[in-house]
LONU-144854 format. One record per residue (C-alpha): x, y negated, z negated. Coordinates in Angstrom, 1 decimal. Layout:
% LONU-144854
> x/y/z
> X/Y/Z
...
END
This chain:
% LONU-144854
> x/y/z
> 15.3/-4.5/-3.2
> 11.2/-4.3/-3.7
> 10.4/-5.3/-7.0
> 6.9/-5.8/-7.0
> 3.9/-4.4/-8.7
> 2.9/-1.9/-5.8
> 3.1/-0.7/-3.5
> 6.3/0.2/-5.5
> 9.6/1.2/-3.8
> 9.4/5.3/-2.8
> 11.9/8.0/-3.8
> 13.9/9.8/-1.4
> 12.7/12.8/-2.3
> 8.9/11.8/-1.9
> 9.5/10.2/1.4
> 11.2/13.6/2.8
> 8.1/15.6/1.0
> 6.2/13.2/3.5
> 8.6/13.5/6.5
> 7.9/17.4/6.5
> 6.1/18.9/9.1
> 1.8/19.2/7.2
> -0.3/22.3/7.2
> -3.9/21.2/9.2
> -5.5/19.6/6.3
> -9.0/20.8/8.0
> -8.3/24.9/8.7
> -5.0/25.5/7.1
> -5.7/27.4/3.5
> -2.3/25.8/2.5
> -3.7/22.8/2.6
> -6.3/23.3/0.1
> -4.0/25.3/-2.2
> -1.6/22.2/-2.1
> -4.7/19.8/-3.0
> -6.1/21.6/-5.8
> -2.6/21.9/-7.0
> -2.4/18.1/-6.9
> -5.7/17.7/-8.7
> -4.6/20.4/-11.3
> -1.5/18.2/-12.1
> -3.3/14.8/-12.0
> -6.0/15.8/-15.0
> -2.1/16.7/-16.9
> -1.3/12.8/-15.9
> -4.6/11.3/-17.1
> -4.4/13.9/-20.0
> -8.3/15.4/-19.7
> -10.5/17.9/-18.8
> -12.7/15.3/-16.4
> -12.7/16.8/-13.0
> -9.6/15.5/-10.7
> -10.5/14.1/-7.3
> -8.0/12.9/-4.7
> -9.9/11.0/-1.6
> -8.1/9.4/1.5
> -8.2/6.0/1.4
> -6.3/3.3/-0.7
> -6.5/2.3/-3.8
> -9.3/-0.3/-3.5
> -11.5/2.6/-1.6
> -12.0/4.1/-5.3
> -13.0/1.0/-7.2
> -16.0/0.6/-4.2
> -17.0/4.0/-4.0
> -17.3/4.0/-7.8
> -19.4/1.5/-7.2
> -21.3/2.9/-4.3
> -21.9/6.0/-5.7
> -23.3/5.1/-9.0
> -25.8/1.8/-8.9
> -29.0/2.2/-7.4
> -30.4/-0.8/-5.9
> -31.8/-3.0/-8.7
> -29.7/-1.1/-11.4
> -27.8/-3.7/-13.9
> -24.2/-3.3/-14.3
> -22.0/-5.2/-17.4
> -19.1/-6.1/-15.5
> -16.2/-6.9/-18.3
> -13.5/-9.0/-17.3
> -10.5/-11.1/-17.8
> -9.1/-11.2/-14.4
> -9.5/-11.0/-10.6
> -10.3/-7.5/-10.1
> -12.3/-7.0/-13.2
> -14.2/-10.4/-11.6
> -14.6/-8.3/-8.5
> -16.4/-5.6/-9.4
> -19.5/-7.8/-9.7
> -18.4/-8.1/-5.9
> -18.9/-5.1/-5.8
> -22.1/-4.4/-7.4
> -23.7/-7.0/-5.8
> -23.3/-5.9/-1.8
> -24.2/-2.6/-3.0
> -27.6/-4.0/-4.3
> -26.7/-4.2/-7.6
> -27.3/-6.8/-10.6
> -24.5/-8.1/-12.0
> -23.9/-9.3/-15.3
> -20.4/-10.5/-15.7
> -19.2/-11.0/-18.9
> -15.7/-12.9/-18.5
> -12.8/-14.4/-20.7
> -10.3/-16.3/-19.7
> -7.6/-15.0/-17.7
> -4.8/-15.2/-20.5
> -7.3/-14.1/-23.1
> -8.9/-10.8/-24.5
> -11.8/-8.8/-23.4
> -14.8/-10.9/-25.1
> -15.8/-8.4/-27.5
> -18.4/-10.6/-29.4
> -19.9/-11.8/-26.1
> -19.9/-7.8/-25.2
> -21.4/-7.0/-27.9
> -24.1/-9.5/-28.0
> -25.1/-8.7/-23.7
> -25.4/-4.9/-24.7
> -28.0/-6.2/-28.0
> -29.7/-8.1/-25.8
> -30.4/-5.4/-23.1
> -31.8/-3.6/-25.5
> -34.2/-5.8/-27.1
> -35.8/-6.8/-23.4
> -36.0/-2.9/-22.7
> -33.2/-3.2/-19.4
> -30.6/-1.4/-20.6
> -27.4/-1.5/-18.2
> -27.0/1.8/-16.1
> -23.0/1.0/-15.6
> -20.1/-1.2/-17.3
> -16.8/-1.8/-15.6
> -13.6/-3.2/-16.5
> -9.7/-3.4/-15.9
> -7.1/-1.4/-18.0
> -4.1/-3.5/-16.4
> -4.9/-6.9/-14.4
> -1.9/-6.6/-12.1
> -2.5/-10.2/-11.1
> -1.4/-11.5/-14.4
> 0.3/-8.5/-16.0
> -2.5/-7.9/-18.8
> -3.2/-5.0/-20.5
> -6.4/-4.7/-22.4
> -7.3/-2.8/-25.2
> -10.2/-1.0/-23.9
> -10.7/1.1/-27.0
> -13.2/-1.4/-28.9
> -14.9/-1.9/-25.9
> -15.3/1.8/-25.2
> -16.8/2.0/-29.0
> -19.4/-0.5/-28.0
> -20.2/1.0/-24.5
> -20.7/4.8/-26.7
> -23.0/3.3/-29.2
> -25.2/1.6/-26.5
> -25.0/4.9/-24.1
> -24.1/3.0/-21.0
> -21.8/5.0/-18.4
> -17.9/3.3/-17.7
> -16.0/3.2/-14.7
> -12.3/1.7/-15.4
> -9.7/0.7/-13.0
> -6.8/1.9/-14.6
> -4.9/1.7/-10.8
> -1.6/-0.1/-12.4
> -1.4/1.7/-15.6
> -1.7/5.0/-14.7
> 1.2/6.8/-15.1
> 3.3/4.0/-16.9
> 1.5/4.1/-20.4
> -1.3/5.8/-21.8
> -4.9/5.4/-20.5
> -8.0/6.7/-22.9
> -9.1/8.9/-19.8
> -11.7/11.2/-21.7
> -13.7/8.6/-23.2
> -14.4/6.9/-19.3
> -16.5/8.5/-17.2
> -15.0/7.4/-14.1
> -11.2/6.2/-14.5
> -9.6/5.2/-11.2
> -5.8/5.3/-9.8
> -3.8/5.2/-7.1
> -0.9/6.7/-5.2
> 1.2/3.4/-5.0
> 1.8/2.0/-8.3
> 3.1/4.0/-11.2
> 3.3/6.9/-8.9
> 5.6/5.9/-6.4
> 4.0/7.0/-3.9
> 3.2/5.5/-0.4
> -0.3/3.8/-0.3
> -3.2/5.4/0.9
> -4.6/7.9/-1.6
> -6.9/6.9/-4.3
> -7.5/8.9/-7.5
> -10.3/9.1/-9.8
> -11.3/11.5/-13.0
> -14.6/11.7/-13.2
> -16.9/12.9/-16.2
> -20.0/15.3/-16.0
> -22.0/12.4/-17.1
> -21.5/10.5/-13.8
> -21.5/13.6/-11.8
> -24.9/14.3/-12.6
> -25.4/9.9/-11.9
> -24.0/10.5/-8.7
> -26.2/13.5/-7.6
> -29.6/11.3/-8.7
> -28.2/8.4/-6.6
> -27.7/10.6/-3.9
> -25.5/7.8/-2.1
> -26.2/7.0/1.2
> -22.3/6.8/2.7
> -20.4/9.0/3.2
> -16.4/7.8/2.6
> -17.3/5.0/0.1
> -18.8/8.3/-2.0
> -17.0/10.5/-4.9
> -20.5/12.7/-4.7
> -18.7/15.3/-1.6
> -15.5/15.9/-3.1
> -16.8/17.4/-6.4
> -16.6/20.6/-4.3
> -14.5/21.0/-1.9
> -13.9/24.5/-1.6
> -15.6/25.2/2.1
> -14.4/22.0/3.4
> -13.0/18.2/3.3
> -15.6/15.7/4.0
> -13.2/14.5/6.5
> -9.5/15.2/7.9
> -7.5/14.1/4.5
> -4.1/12.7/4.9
> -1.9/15.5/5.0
> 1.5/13.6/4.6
> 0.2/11.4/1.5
> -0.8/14.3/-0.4
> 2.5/16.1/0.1
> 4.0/12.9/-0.9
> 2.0/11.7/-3.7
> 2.1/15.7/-5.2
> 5.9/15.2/-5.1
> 5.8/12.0/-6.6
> 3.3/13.5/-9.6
> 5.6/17.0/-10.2
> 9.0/14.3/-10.4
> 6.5/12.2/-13.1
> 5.6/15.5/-15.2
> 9.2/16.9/-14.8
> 10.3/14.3/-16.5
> 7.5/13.9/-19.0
> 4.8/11.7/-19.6
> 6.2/10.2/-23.6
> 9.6/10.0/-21.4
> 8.1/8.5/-18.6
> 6.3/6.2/-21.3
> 9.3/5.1/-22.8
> 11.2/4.8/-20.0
> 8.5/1.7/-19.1
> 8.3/0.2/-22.6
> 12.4/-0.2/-22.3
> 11.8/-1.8/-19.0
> 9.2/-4.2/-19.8
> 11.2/-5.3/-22.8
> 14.4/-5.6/-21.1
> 12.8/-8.1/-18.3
> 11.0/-10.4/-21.1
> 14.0/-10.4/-22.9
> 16.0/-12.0/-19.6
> 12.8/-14.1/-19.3
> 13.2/-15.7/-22.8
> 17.4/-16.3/-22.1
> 16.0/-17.9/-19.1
> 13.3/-20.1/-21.1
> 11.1/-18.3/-18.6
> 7.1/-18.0/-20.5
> 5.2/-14.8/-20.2
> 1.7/-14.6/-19.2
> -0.7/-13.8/-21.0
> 1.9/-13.1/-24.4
> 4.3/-10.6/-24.9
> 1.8/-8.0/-27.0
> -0.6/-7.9/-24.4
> 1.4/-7.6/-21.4
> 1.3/-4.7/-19.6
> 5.1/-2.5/-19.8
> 4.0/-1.5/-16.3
> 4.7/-5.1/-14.9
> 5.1/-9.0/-16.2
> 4.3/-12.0/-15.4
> 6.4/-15.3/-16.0
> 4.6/-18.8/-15.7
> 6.4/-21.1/-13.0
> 3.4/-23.7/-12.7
> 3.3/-25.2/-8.9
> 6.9/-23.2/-8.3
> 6.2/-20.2/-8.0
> 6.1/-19.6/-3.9
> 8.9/-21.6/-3.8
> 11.1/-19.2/-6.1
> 9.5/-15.9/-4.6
> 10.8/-17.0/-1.2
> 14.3/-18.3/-2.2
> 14.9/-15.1/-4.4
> 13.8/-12.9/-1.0
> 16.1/-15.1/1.2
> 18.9/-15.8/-1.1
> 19.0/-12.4/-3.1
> 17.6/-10.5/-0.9
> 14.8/-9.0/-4.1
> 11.3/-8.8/-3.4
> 8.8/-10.1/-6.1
> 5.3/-11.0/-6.2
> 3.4/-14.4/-7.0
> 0.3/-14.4/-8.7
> -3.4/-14.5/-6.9
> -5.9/-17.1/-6.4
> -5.6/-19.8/-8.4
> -2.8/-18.6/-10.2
> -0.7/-18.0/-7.0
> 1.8/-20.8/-7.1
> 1.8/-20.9/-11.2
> 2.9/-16.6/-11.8
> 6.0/-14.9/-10.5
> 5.6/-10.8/-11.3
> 7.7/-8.3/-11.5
> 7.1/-4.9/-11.1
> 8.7/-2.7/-13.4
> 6.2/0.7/-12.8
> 7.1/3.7/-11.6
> 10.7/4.0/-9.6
> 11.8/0.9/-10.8
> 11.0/1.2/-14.2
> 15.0/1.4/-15.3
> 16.6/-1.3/-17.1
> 19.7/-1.4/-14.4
> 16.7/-2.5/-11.6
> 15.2/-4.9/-13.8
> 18.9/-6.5/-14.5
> 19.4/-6.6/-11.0
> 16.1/-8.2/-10.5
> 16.7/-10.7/-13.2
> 20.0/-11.4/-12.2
> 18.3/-12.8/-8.9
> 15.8/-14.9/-10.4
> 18.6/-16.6/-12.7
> 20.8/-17.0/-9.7
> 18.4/-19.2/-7.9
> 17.1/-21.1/-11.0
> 20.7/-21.9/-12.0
END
């Protein structure tokens, strides 16, 4: 049994949407139908009227071409954080030219909002206003969810553009889509859908940034599929699209306040097993994530992973970088977002801690 926090385990039904022989992604009109169908029900799953795009490449490929697309060289980009990939996108920003101003908490802690609040004020006092902010919705490394609601009320009054990587909530709790000009997903997280496709809903705002930047590349670029009506900019994946718009039909059959709920009772159910175990979630319980959670196993953690794989024969993830050996995560997103899993899951972990 996989139980980690993507890529999460498949449906059967998505892997035969994916087994079935694929109109010619590049002269087949059934191809395109089947795309803009899978955009049309994407903008239902990020609940806005932001244009829906659906590039070829996984999930990483979005949070670089936001990137790419958007700073010019020289351009200064607030990059909020609390975690590794919202410390990345300074990465980012920086090979792409880029100043970076990273504005960082701790990694069990809150989005700084006073420190936030005092960058913007001071950008606008010395007349270099940032052109771009970025930040994480759900840190999958350590199972946070932030609040990005005061921080989007900050970024509004100081007019400066947002690009959120929303990649591991998506789909497993609600994400405050309109308000973000570029808000980022994936296929192979709370979609349950094999890697490979990224997703991104992106606001007129940065569609008319994009056309001024007039980005150089070509497949680290959002800028050629705003219209995609003559062509592809290149041969999509045919299989992943029939896969992922199987996976997102099963999600909106079901319901997105069912689907939410159906997470909540999952995350609960797994830090209620963690507490019986005397097992401590990271960051805290009200600002975990219900798409996965993280337990603190200082200097164990590898050690556990591997006997629970061997032993048990359950997949689960450790945390990364320096927090590798010290987190074991679970990931309760998507297919396995069902109480029954997570029991089975924790029944593993207790088996080897006994």
């Amino acid at each position: 049994m996989k139980f980690t926090p993507g890529p999460t385990a498949v449906p059967p039904a998505v892997r035969e949407a994916m087994a079935e022989e694929q109109p010619n992604p590049d002269v087949d009109p059934a191809f395109a139908e089947r795309y803009e169908a899978l955009c049309e029900a994407l903008a239902d799953v990020y609940d806005t009227d932001h244009d829906v795009v659906v590039p070829g490449g996984e999930g990483i490929l979005g949070l670089e071409a936001a990137i790419a697309s958007l700073v010019a060289p020289g351009d200064r980009v607030l990059c909020i954080s609390n975690g590794l990939y919202g410390d990345g996108f300074a990465d980012f920003v920086e090979s792409y030219d880029g100043e970076a101003e990273l504005v960082s908490a701790p990694y069990d802690d809150p989005l700084d909002l006073e420190a936030i609040e005092r960058t913007l004020e001071d950008a606008e006092t010395d007349g270099e206003p940032f052109a771009l902010a970025t930040m994480v919705h759900c840190e999958t490394p350590t199972g946070t969810l932030n609040d990005l609601d005061p921080v989007l009320d900050l970024l509004e009054e100081y007019d400066v553009p947002s690009v959120v990587d929303a990649v591991s909530s998506l789909g497993g709790t609600p994400v405050p889509t309109d308000r973000i000009d570029v808000c980022l997903g994936a296929s192979q997280k709370c979609f349950s859908a094999p890697p490979g496709l990224t997703t991104a809903a992106i606001s007129d705002r940065a569609w008319e940034r994009m056309e001024e930047r007039d980005p150089s590349s070509l497949y680290t670029n959002f800028l050629p599929w705003q219209d995609v009506s003559e062509n592809f900019p290149y041969t999509h994946l045919s299989a992943n699209v029939a896969a992922l718009e199987e996976a997102i039909d099963r999600l909106l059959e079901e319901g997105l306040e069912d689907v939410y709920q159906r997470h909540e009772a999952a995350a609960e159910r797994c830090r209620e097993r963690g507490a019986e175990l005397g097992l401590e979630v990271y960051p805290d319980a009200e600002r975990s994530s219900p798409t996965v959670t993280a337990f603190r196993l200082p200097g164990e953690a590898k050690a556990i992973r591997q006997r629970v794989a061997e032993e048990e024969d359950v997949v689960l993830a450790t945390g990364l970088g320096e927090l590798e050996d010290d987190i074991l995560r679970f990931g309760h997103m998507g297919y396995n977002a069902e109480v029954e899993k997570v029991d089975r899951a924790m029944n593993a972990l207790e088996a080897v801690l006994e």
